[in-house]
VOKELUM-595580 format. One record per residue (C-alpha): residue number from 1; residue in three letters; y, x, z. Coordinates in Angstrom, 1 decimal, decimal comma. Each point is the difference from the previous one (the first is absolute). Layout:
N
(NUM ALA (Y X Z))
...
This chain:
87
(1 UNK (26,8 29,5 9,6))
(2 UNK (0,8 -0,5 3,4))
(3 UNK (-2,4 0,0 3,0))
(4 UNK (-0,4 -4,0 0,8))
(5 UNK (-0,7 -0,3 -3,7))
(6 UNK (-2,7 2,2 0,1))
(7 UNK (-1,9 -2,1 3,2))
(8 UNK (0,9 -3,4 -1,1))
(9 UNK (-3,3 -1,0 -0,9))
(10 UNK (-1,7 2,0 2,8))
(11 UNK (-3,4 -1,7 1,6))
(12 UNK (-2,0 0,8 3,2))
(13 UNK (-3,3 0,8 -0,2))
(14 UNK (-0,4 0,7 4,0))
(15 UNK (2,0 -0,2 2,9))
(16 UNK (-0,2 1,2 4,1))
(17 UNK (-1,6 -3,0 1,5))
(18 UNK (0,8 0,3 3,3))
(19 UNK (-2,3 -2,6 1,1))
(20 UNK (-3,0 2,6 -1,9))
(21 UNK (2,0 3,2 0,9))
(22 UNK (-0,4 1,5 -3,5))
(23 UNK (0,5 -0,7 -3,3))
(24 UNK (-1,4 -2,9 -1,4))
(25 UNK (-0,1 -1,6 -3,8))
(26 UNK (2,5 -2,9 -0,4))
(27 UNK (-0,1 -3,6 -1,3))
(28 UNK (3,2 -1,0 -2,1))
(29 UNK (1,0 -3,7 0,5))
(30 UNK (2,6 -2,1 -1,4))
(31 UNK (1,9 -1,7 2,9))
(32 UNK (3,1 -1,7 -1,9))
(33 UNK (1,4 0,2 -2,9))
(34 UNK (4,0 -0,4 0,4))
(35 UNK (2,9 -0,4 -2,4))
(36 UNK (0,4 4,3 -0,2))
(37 UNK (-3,6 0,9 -0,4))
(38 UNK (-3,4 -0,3 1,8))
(39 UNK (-0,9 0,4 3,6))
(40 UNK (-3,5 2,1 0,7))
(41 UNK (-1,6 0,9 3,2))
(42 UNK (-2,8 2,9 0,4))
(43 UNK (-2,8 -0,9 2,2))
(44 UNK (-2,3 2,5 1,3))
(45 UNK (-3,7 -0,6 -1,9))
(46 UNK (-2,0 0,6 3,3))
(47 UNK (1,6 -1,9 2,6))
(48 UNK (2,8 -2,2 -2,0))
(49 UNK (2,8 1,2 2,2))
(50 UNK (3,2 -0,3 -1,9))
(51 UNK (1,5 3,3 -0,7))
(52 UNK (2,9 -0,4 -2,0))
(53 UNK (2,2 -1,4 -2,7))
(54 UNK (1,3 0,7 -3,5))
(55 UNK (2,7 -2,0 -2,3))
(56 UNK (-0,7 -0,1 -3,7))
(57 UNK (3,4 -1,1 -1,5))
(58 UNK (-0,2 -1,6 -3,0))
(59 UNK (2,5 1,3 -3,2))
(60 UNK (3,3 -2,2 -0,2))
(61 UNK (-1,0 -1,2 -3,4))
(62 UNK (-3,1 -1,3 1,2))
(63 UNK (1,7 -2,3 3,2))
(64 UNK (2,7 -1,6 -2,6))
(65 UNK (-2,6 -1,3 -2,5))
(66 UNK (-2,2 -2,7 1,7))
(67 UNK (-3,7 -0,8 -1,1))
(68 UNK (-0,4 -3,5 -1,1))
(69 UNK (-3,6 -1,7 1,4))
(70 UNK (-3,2 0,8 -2,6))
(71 UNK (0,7 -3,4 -2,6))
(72 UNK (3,9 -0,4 0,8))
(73 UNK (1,3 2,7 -1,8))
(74 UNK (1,5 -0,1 -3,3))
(75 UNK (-2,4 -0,7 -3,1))
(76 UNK (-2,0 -1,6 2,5))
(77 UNK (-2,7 -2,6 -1,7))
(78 UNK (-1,0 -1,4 3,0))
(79 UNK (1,9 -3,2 0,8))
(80 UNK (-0,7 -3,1 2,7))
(81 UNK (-0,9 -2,9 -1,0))
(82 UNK (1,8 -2,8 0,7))
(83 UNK (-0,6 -3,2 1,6))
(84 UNK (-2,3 -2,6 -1,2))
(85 UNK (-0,5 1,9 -3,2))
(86 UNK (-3,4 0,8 -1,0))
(87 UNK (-1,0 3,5 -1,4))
């Protein structure tokens, strides 16, 4: 197991605020989500002062397969109805 592997899913819990001087308890937020994973920035929960940023990379088998909308996937019941026809 290499050492990256063993961090990957690392997650503050505090951070130096240098605003505070001291450690303070962080806010996770998602700021993006991009074609290689999901952008998050931690946020100091005193004064909200933005203290840094983590990637979460999404697995390659999850980017290739694209989630159809809730009712517009296959076996789908749900259908519009057309025009002028009444239901």
């Amino acid at each position: 197991m290499t050492r990256d592997h063993q961090f990957a899913g690392l997650r503050a819990s505090e951070l130096y605020c240098p605003r505070c001087r001291t450690a303070r308890p962080v806010r996770e937020r998602l700021l993006l989500v991009l074609p290689r994973g999901e952008l998050h920035e931690y946020r100091c929960a005193v004064c909200g002062e933005s203290l840094g940023t983590r990637t979460v990379t999404v697995p390659v088998s999850l980017q290739t397969a694209p989630v159809p909308p809730p009712g517009m996937g296959p076996g789908s019941r749900r259908r519009r109805p057309s025009p002028g026809r009444l239901q």
